[in-house]
GUPAMAR-946882 format. One record per atom (N, C-alpha, C): residue in one letter; x, y, z. Coordinates in pm, whole numbers, plus 50000, padded with zeros to 5 digits. Layout:
# GUPAMAR-946882
AXYZ
...
***
This chain:
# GUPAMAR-946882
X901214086778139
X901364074078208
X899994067778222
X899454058978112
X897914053178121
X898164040678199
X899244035878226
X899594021978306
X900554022478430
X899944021578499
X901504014778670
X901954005878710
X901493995478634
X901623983778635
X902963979178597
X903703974978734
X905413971778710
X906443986778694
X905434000578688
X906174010678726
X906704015878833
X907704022378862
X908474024879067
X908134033279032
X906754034479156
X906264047179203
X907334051779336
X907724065779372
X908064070779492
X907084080079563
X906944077779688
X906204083579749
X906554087679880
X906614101879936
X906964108280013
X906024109380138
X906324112680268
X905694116280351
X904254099580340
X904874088580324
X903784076380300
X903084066780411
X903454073480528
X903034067580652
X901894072480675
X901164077080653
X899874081080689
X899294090480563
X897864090280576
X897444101980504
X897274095480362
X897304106480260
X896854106680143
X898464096680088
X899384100680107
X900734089480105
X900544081080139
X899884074180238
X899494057580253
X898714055580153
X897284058480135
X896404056480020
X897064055279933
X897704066179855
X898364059979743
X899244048979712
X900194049179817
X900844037379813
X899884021979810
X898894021779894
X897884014379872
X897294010579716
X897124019579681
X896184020479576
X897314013079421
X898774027679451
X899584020179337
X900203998979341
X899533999279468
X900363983879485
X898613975479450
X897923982579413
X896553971979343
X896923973779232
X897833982779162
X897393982379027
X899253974578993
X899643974079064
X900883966879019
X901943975079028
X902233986379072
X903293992179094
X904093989379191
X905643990779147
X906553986279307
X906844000479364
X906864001279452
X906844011079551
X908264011079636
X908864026479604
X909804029579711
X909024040579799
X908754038579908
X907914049380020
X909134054280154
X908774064980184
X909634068480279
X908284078780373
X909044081180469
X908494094380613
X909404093780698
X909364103980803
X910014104980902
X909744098180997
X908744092180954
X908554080781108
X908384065281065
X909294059981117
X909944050281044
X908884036681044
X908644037181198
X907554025881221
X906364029181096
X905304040181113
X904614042481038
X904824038980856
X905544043880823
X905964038080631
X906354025580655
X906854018180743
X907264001680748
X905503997080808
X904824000680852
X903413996580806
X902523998780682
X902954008980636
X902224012380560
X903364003280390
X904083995680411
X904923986780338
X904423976280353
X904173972380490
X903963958180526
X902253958380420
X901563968580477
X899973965580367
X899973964280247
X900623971780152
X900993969280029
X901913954780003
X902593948680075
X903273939280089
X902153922680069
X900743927380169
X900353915980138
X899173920880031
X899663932479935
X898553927479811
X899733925579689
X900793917479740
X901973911279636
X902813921679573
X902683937479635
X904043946579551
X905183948479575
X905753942479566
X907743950279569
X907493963679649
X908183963879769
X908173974479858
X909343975879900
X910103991879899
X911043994280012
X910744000880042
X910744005780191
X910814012780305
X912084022680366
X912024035080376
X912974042780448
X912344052580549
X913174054680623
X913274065580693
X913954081380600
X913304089080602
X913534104080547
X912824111680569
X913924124680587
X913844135180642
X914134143980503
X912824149880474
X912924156880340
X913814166380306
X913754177080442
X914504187280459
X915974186580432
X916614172080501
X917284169980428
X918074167880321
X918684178380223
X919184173480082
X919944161180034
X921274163480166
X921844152680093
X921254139880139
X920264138980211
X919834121180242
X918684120480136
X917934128980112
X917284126080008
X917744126179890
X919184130979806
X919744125179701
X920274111379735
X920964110479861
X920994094679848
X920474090179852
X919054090379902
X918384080879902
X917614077079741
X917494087479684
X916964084879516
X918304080479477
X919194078879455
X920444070279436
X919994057479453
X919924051479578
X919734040779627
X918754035179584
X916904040879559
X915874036879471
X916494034079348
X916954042679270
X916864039579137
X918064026179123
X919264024979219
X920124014379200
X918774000179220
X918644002779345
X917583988879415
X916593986679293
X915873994479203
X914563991279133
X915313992178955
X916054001878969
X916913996078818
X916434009978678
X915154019278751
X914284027878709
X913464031778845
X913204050078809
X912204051878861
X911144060178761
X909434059478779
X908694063778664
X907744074778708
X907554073078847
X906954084778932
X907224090879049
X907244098079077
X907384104079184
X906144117579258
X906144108779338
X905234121279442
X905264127179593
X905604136579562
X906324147479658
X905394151979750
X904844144379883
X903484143579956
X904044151280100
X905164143180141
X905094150080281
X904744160780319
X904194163780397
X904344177680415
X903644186280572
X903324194980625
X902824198280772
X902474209380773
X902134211180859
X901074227980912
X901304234081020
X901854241681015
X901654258381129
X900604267181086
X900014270781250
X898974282181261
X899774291381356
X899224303881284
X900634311081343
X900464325181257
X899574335081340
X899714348081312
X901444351981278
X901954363281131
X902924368081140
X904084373681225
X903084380981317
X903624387781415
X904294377181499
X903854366981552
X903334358981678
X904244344881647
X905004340381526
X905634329081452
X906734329381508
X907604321181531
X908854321881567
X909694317581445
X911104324281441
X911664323381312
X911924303981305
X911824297281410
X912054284381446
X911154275181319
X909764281481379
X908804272981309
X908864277881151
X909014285881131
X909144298080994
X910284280080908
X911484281980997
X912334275980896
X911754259680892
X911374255481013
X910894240580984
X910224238580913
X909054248380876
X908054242380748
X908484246280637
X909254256980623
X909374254980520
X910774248280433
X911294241080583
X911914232080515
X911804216380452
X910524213680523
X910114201780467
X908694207780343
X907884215180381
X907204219280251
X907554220880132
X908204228480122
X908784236480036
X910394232279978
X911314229180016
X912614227979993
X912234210380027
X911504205180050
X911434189780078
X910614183879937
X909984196679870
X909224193679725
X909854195379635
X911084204579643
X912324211079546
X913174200179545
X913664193279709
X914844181079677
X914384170979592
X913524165579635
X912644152779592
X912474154979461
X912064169279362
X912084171479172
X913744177279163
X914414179179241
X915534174779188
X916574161679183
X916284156979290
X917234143879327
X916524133479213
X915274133979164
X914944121579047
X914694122078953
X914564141878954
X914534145878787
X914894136478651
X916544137378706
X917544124678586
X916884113678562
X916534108878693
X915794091678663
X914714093678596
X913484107078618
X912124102878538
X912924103078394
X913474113678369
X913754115878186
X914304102678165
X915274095378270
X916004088878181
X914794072578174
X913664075078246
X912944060478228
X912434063078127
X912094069778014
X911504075477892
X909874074977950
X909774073278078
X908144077478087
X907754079178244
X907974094178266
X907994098078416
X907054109678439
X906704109978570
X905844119078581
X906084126278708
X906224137478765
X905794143478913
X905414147878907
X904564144479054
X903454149179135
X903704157379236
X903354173679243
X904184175979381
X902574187479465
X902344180979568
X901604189179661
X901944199579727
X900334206879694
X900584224179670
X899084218779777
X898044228079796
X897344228679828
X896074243379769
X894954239379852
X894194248679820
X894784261379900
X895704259679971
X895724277580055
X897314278679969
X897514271279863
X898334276379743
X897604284079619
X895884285779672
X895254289479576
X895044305079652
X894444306679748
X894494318779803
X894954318579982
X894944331179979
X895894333780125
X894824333980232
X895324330280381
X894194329780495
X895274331080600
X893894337880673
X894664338380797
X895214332980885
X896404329380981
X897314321481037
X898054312480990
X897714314780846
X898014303580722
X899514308380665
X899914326280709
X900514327380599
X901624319180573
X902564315380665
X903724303780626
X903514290380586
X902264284280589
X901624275280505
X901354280880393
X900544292780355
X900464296980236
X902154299380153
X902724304380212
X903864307480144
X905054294080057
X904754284580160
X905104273280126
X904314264279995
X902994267280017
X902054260879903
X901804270179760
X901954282879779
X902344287279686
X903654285679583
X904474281879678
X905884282679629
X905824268679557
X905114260479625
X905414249479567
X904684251679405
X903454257079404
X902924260879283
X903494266479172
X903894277479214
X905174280279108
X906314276779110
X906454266579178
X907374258179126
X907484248079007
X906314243379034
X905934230178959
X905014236678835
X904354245078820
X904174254278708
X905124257678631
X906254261278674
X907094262078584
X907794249478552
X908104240978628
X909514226378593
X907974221378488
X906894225478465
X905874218778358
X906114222678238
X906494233578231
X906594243678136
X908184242578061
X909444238078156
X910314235178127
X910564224778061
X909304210978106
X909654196178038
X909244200077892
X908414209677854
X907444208477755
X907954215877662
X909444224177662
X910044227377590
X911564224177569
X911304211377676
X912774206477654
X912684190177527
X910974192177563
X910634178177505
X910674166677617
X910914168177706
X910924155877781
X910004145077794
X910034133977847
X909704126077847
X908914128077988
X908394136378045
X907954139478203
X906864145178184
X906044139378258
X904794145878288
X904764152378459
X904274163778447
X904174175478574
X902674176178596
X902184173378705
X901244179978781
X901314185378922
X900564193778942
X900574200379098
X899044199179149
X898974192979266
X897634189879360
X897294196179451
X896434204379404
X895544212579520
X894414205179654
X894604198979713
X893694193779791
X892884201579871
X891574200779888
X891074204479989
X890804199680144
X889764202280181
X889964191580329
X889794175280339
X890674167480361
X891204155480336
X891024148980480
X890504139080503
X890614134580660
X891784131580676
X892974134780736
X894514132180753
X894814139080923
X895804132380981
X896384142381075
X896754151381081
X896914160280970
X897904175880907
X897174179681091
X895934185781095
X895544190681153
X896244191081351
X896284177081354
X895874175281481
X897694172281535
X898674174181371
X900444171281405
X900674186581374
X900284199681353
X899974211581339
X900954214381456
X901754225981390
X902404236681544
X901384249381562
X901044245881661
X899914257481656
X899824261781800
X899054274681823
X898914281681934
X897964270082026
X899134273682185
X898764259982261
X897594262782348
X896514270682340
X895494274282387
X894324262782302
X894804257682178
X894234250582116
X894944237082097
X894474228082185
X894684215382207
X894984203482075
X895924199082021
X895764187081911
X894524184181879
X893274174782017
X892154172581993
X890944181081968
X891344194781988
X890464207481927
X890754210281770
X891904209181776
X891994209181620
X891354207981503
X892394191481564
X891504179581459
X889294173681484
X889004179581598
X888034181581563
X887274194881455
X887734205381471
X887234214181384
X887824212181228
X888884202781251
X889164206781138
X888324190081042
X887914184381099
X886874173881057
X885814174581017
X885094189881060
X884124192081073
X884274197880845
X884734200680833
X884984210580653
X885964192980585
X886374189080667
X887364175280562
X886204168380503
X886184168980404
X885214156680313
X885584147180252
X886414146880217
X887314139080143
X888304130180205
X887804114580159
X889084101980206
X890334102980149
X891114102180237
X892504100680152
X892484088280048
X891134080680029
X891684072479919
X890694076379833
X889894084879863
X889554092879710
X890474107379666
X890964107779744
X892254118779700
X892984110879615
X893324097779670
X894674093179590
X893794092779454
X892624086579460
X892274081079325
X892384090479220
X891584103279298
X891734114779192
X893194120079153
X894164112279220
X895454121779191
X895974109479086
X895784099179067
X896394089178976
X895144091478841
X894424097878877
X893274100178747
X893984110778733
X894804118978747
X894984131378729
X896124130978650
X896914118278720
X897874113078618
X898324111178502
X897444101878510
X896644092778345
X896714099878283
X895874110278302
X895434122778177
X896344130978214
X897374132578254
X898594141278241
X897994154178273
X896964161578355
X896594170178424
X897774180178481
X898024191378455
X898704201878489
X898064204878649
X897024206478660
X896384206378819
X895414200678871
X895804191378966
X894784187479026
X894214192679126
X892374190879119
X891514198479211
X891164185979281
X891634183579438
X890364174979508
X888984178379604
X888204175079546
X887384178279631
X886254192679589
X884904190579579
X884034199279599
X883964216179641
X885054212779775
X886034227679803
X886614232479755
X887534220779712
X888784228079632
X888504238379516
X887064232379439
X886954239879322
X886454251079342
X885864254279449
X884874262679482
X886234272079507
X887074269779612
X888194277379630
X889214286679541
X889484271279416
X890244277679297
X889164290679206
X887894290979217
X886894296379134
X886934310879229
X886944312079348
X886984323679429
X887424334779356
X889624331879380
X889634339879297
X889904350979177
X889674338579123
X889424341178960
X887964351378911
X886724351879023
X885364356678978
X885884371679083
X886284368079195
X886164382479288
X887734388379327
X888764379379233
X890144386779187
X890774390179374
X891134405179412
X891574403979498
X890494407279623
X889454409979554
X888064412179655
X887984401979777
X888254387279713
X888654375979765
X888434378179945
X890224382379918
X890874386380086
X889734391280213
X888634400580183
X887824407380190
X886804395480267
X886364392180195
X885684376980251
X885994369480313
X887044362380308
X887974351780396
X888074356780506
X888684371780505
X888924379780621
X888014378280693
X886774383080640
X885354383280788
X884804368580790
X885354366080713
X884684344180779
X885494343680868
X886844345480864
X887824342580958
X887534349281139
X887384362281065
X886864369781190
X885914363881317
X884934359781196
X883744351481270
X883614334881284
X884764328381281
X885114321481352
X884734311381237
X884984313081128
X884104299581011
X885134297480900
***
């Protein structure tokens, strides 16, 4: 996909974050935009901005986790726009949350919008990318889809999954012949709320959070987006954002499962 121009991008989780940016970004280059989140006010702003740089916008409310509202609702895109040519599978959230210490509660919420909210979304539009003869998904994985950390593991489990997920539906277009291009986006630290909308142990305040967790984010969500529509273009199997990220994916590949070992005593010591 070297052009977006007049292509229906979809974009998930688009009220804030690296999902606003993009939506931003695809409505400079001419794309019409179907955007959705769970918070309704938020994606109907983040519509209204793209709105005054002249793109065709609809707006929903969705709940990823949801299956059947998210098949209707890709029903309803592809009726309203006539085609869809991308899709990117963004929403997504964070629990901190030792194994032991997780409640099966939070266990199923993330990973029902992580994980099974990245699975509905490449299935409900699968049909539409093949059938626009030029489609692509995008589905977010992360860097702790690259290695495991502590309090992470049901975030990790979710970002992994999403990895081999989308590793393989790549592998599937490419021997079915399709007309689809697959990538999966590793981000690193991104200035976004993940942090500070986090279910996490309540000894640690929202605004403790998202301060520490500001302190390692380097990266604008609108140089994320950029790098993820460059990632596009060139039909990239994975995208790396960010300085971290690579450093992360390189871990480990050089020190294999030694890795764990390290993370462990950074973690220990509070870094």
């Amino acid at each position: 996909m070297r052009d977006f121009s007049g292509k229906v991008a979809v974009i998930t989780g688009a009220g804030s974050g690296i999902g606003r940016a993009l939506a931003v970004e695809l409505a400079e280059r001419g794309a019409r935009l179907a955007l959705s989140d769970i918070d309704e006010g938020a994606v109907a702003d983040t519509g209204a901005r793209c709105e005054k740089l002249a793109a065709q916008v609809r707006t929903d409310r969705l709940d990823v986790a949801d299956r059947a509202a998210v098949h209707a609702n890709a029903d309803a895109v592809a009726e309203h726009f006539g085609q869809v040519n991308l899709v990117v599978n963004n929403a997504g959230v964070a629990l901190m949350a030792n194994v032991a210490d997780m409640t099966w509660e939070d266990l199923d919420w993330i990973v029902g919008i992580n994980f099974w909210g990245v699975v509905h979304g490449t299935k409900a539009y699968l049909p539409h990318l093949i059938a626009s003869g030029d489609g692509h998904v995008v589905n977010l994985s992360s860097v702790f889809g690259l290695i495991g950390v502590p309090t992470q593991s049901a975030y990790n489990a979710t970002k992994f999954a999403v990895r081999g997920f989308t590793e393989a539906l790549r592998q599937e277009m490419l021997i079915s012949k399709h007309p689809v291009g697959v990538s999966c986006v590793h981000p690193g630290g991104i200035r976004t709320n993940i942090a500070r909308a986090a279910r996490a142990p309540r000894e640690r305040t929202p605004d403790q959070r998202a301060k520490d967790f500001a302190r390692i984010a380097r990266t604008t969500p609108t140089a994320a987006a950029r790098t993820i529509l460059r990632g596009v273009e060139r039909n990239r199997p994975r995208i790396l954002i960010g300085a971290d990220a690579r450093a992360i994916d390189a871990l480990p590949r050089v020190l294999g499962a030694g890795y764990q070992r390290i993370v462990a005593l950074a973690a220990s010591r509070g870094l």
